[in-house]
C-alpha positions as CSV (number, residue, x, y, z in Angstrom):
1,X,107.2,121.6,102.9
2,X,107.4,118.2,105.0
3,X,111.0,119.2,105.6
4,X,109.9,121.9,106.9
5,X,107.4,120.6,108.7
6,X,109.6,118.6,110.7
7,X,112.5,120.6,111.2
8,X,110.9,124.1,112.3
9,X,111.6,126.2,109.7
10,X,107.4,126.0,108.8
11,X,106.7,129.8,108.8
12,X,110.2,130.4,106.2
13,X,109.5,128.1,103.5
14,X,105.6,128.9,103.8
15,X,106.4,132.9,103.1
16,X,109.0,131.6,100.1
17,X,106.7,129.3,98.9
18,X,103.7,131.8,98.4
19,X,105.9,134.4,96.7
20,X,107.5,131.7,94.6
21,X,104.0,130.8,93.4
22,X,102.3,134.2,92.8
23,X,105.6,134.9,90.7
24,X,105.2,131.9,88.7
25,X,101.6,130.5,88.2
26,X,99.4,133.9,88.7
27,X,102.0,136.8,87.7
28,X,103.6,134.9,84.4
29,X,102.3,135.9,81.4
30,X,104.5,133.3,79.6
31,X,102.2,130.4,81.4
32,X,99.2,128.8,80.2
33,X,98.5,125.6,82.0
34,X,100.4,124.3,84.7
35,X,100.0,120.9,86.9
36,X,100.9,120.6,90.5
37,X,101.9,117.7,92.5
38,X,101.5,117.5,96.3
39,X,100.1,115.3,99.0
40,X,97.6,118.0,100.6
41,X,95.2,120.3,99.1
42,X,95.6,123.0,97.8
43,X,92.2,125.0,98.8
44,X,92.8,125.8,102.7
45,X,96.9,126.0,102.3
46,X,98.3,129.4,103.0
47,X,100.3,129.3,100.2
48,X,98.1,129.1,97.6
49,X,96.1,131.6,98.8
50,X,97.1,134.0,95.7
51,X,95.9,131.5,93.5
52,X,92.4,130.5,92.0
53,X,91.0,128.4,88.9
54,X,92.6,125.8,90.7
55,X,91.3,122.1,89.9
56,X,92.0,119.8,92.8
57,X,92.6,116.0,92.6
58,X,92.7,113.8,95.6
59,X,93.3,110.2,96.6
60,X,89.3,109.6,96.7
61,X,89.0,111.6,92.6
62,X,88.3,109.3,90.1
63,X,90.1,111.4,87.5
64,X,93.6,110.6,86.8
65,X,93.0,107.8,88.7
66,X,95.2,105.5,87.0
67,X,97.6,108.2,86.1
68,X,99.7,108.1,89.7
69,X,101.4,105.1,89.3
70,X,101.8,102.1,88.0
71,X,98.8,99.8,86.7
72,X,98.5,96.2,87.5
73,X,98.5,95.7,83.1
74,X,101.8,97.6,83.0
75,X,103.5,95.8,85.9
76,X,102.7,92.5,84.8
77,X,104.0,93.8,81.0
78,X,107.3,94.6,82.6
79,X,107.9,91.6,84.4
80,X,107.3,89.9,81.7
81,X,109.5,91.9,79.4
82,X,112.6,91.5,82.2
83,X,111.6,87.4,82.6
84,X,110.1,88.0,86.2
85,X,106.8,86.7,84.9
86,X,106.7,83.8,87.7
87,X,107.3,86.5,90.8
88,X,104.1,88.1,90.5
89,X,102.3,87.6,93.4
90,X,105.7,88.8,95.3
91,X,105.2,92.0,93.9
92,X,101.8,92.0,94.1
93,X,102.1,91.9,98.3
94,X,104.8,94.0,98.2
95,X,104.0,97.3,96.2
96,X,100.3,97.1,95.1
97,X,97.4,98.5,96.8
98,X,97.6,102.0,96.3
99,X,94.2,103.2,95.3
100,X,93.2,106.2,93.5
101,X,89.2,106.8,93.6
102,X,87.7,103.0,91.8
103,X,90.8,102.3,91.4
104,X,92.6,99.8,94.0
105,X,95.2,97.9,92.5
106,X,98.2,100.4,91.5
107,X,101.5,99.6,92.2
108,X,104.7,102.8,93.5
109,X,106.3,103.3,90.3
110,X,109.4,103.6,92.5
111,X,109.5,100.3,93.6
112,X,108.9,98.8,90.9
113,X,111.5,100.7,88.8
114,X,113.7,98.9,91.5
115,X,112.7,95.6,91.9
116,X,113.0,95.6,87.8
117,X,116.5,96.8,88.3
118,X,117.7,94.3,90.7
119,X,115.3,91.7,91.1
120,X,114.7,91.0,94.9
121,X,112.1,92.5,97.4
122,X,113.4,95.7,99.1
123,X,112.0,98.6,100.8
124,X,112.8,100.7,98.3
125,X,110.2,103.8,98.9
126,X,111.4,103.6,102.3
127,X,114.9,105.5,101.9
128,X,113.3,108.2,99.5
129,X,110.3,108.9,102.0
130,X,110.5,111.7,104.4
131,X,110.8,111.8,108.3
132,X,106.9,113.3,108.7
133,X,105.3,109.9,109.4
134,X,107.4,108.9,111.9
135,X,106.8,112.7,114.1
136,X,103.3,112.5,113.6
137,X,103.4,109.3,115.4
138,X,106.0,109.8,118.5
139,X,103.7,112.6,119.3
140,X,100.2,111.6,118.6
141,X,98.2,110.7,120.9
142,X,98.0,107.2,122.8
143,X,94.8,106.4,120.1
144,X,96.8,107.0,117.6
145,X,100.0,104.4,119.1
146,X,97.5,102.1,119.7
147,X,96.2,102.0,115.8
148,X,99.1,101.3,114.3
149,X,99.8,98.6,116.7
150,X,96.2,97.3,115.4
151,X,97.7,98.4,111.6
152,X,100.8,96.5,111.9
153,X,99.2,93.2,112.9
154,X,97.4,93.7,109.8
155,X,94.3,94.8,110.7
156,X,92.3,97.7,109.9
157,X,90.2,100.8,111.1
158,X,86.8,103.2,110.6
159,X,88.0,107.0,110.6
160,X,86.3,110.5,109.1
161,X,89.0,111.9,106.9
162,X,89.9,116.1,106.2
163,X,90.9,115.9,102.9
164,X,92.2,119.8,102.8
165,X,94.4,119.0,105.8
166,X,97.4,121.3,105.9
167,X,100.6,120.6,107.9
168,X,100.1,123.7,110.6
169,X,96.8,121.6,111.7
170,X,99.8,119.0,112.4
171,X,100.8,120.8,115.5
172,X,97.5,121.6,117.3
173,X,97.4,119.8,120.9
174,X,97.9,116.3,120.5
175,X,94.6,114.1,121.1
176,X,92.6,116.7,119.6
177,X,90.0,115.2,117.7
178,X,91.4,117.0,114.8
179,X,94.9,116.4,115.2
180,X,94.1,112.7,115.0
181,X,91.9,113.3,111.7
182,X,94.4,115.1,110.2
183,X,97.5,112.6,110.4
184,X,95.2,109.6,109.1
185,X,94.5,112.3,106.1
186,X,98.2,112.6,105.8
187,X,99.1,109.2,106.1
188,X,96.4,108.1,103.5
189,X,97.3,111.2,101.2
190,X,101.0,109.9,101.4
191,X,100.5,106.5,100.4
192,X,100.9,105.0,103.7
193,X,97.7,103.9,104.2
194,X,94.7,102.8,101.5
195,X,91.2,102.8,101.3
196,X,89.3,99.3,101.8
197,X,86.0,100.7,101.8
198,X,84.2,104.3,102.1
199,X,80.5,104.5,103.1
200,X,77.8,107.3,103.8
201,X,76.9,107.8,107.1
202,X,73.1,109.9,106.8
203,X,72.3,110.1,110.4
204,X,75.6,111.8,111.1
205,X,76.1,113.4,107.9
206,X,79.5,112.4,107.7
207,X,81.7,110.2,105.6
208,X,83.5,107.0,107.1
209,X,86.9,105.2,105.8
210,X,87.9,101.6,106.6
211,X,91.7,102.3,106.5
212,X,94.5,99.8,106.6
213,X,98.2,99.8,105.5
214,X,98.9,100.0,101.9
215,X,101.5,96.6,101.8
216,X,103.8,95.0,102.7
217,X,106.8,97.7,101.9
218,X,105.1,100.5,103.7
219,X,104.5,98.1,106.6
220,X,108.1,96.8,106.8
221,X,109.0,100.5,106.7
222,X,106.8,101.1,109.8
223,X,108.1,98.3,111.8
224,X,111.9,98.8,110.8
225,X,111.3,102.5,112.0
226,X,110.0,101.6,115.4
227,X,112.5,99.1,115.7
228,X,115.1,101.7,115.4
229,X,113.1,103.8,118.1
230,X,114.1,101.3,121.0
231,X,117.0,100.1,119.2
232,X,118.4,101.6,121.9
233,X,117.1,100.0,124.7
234,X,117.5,96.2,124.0
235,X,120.3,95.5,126.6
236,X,118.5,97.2,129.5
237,X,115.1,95.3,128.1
238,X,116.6,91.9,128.5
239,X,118.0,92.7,131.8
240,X,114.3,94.1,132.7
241,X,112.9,90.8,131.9
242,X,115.6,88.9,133.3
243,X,114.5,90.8,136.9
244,X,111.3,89.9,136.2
245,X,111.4,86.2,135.7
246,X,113.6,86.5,139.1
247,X,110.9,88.3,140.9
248,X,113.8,91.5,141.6
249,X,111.1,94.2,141.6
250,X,114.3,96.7,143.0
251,X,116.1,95.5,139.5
252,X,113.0,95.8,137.3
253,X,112.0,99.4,138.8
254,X,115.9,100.6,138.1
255,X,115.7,98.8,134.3
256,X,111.9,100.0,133.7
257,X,113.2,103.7,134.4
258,X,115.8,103.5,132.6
259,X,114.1,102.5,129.4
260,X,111.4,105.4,130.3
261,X,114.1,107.8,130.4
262,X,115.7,107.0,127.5
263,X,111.9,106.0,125.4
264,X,109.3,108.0,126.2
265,X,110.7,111.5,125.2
266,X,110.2,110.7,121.5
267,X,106.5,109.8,122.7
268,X,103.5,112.1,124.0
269,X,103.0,109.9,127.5
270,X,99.6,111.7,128.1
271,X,99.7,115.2,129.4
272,X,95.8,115.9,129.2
273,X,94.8,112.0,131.1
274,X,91.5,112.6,131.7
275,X,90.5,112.9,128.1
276,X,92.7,110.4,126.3
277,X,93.1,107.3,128.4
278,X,97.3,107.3,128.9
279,X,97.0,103.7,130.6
280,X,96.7,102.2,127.0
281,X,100.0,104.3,125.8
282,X,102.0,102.2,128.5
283,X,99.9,99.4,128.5
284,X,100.9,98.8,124.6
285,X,104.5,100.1,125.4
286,X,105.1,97.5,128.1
287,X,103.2,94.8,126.7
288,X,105.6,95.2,123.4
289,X,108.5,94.6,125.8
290,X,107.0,90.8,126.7
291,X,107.6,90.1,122.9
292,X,110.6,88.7,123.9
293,X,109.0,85.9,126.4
294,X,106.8,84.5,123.5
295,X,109.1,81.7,123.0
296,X,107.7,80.4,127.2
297,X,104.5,82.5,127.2
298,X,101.4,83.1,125.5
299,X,100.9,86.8,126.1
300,X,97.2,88.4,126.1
301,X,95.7,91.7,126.4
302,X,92.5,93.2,127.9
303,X,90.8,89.8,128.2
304,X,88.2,88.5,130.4
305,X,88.8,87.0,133.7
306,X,87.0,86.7,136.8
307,X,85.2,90.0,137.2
308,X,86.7,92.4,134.5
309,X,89.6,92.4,131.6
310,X,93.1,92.3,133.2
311,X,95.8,94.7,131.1
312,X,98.4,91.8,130.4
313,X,98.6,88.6,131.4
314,X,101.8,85.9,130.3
315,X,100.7,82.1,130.7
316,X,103.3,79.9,131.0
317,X,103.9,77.4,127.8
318,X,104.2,73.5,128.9
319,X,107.7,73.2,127.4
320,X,108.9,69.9,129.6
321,X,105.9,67.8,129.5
322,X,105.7,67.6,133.0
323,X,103.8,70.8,134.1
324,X,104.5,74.3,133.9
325,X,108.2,75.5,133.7
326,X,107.2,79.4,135.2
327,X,105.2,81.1,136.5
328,X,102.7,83.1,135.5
329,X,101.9,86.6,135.3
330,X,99.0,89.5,135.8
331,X,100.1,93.4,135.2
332,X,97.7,96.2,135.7
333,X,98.5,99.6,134.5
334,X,97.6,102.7,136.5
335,X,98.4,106.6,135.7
336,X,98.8,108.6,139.1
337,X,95.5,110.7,139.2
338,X,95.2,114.0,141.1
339,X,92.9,112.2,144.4
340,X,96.5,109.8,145.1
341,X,99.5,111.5,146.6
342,X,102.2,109.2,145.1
343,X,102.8,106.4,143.2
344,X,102.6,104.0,146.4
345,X,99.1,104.6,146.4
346,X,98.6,104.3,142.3
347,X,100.6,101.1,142.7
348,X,98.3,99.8,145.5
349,X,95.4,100.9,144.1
350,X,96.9,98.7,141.0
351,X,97.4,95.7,142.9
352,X,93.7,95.8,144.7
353,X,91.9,95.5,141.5
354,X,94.1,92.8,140.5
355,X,92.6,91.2,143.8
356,X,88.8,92.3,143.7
357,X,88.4,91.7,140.2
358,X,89.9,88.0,140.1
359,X,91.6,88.4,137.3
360,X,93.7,85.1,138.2
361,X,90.7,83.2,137.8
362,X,91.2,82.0,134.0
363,X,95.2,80.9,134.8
364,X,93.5,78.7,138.1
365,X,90.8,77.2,136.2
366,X,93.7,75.8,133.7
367,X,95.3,74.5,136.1
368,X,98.3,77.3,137.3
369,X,98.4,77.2,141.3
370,X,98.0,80.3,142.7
371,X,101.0,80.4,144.6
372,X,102.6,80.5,141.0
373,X,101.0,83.4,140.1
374,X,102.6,86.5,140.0
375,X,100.6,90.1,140.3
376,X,102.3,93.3,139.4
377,X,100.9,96.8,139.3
378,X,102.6,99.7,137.1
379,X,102.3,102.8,138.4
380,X,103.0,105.5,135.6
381,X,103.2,109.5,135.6
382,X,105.0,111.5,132.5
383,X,108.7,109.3,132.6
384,X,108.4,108.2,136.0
385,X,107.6,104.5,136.4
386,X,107.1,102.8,139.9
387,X,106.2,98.7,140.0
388,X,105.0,96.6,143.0
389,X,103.5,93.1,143.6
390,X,102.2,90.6,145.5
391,X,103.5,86.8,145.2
């Protein structure tokens, strides 16, 4: 059904799937008791819509809890048994934290199956898992790009949850509310993410998850499969910071559109901006193209200076001893709106807060001169990418 899913054949395997379970679990009278195993329930999907005397069991059910993988008793009896006693807490980081209702510490039976067979750390779950999770994020909204940026440096997030997602929810406008409900649903349902803590809120009736990536496999699977997404794009990035550091804005515009081009097709850049904030899609997008200065700069994001919080900002390291080696630098990040004709004007527009808000003031108090300051304003709209600044 994920295949499905993914590869647009949805509406095929949904009408197969329905007859293929009226025939066998409501029609059969050779059956008695059956068990199903999926990662969405079962009460709002079409094709169980036949069915009923269904019990469902989610993520959140305490019962069978400890029946849907490995528990932390049984994993520390195998190690033992294969003399892997001493690599514990390895495998502990690596494929624990699954959590089914109370129960928090239970490790991919997968994995570990693996890891017994060959001893060393690998993504294991990775090359059996299905393409779903990366779609839902290349086109989810610029909230949900953002999160798993926050997920990946290891943090976590508050969310409602729709437990009886199904996938044709999946392709409803992206930014909807609903949309975005729906794929943390799916992620958590999947084993992606985990549950840290749940709580009640009565004055909006509603329940609240603190989410946050399951461990360490799931997140080297994330971060090897964005890699992969601008694999692509790594000679044209370099030569886009080399234009940079060499003040070419001519070279950086040609580079920056060229890595747009060839980028932001697997990505939804934001075709509804008024209601979901596009500037933090590119702001995060560019901002994980300075990765590669981290070695000369320390690079910070919406932070406080002079009169408002700048988008990025790189401050030259002291590598020689005797002052700063570069110079620094200020980017703002515009999307053309419909009161500018062109992306001269977003630019500009770019720039001028740069100037009225002062955002140069925390490099200047630390002692940058201004004249080594360098202001740039990105001008954005769809895969068209304009940059100008002022020295």
């Amino acid at each position: 059904m994920q295949e499905a899913c993914v590869n647009g054949y949805w509406e095929e395997m949904d009408s197969f799937t329905r007859s293929l379970f009226n025939s066998t679990f409501k029609t059969n009278p050779y059956l008695e008791r059956a068990v199903m195993t999926g990662i969405t329930r079962v009460s709002k999907e079409s094709v169980f819509s036949d069915l009923n005397n269904l019990e469902v069991i989610t993520t959140t059910s305490d019962k069978y809890a400890d029946c849907f993988g490995f528990t932390e008793d049984e994993v520390c009896a195998a190690l033992e048994e294969y003399g892997l006693s001493d690599r514990r807490e390895e495998v502990r980081q690596w494929y624990d934290g699954f959590s089914f209702g109370g129960h928090t510490d239970i490790y991919n039976p997968w994995s570990i199956l693996n890891y017994l067979d060959k001893g060393k750390v690998e993504c294991y779950w990775a090359n059996s898992s299905s393409n779903l999770p990366g779609k839902l994020i290349r086109e989810g909204s610029p909230e949900i790009k953002m999160m798993m940026e926050s997920l990946l440096k290891g943090e976590s997030f508050r969310t409602t949850l729709d437990e009886q997602v199904v996938f044709d929810q999946l392709d409803t406008e992206a930014g909807h509310s609903g949309k975005d409900a729906a794929i943390w649903s799916l992620l958590l349902a999947s084993g992606y993410l985990k549950v840290e803590r749940y709580e009640l809120n009565t004055l909006q009736r509603r329940a609240e998850y603190t989410l946050r990536l399951t461990n360490m496999e799931v997140r080297m699977m994330f971060e090897q499969m964005i890699g992969n997404w601008f694999g692509g794009c790594g000679k044209i990035n370099n030569a886009f910071l080399q234009a940079l550091l060499s003040d070419d804005v001519k070279a950086m515009n040609a580079y920056m559109n060229k890595i747009a081009l060839q980028t932001f097709s697997y990505f939804d850049t934001g075709r509804n901006p008024s209601g979901e904030e596009p500037e933090r899609f590119y702001h995060g997008f560019v901002l994980g193209l300075m990765v590669e200065l981290a070695d000369r700069y320390t690079i910070t994001s919406n932070r406080e200076s002079g009169l408002g919080r700048y988008d990025v900002m790189l401050e030259p390291k002291v590598l020689s001893g005797a002052g700063y080696d570069y110079d620094a630098f200020i980017f703002e990040f515009k999307v053309q709106d419909g009161e500018e004709k062109d992306l001269g004007d977003t630019v500009r527009e770019a720039l001028r807060q740069i100037e009225e808000k002062g955002y140069q003031e925390n490099l200047v108090a630390k002692g940058i001169p201004r004249e080594r300051i360098r202001k740039y304003g990105f001008a954005f709209c769809g895969k068209k990418v304009l940059i100008g600044g002022i020295v």
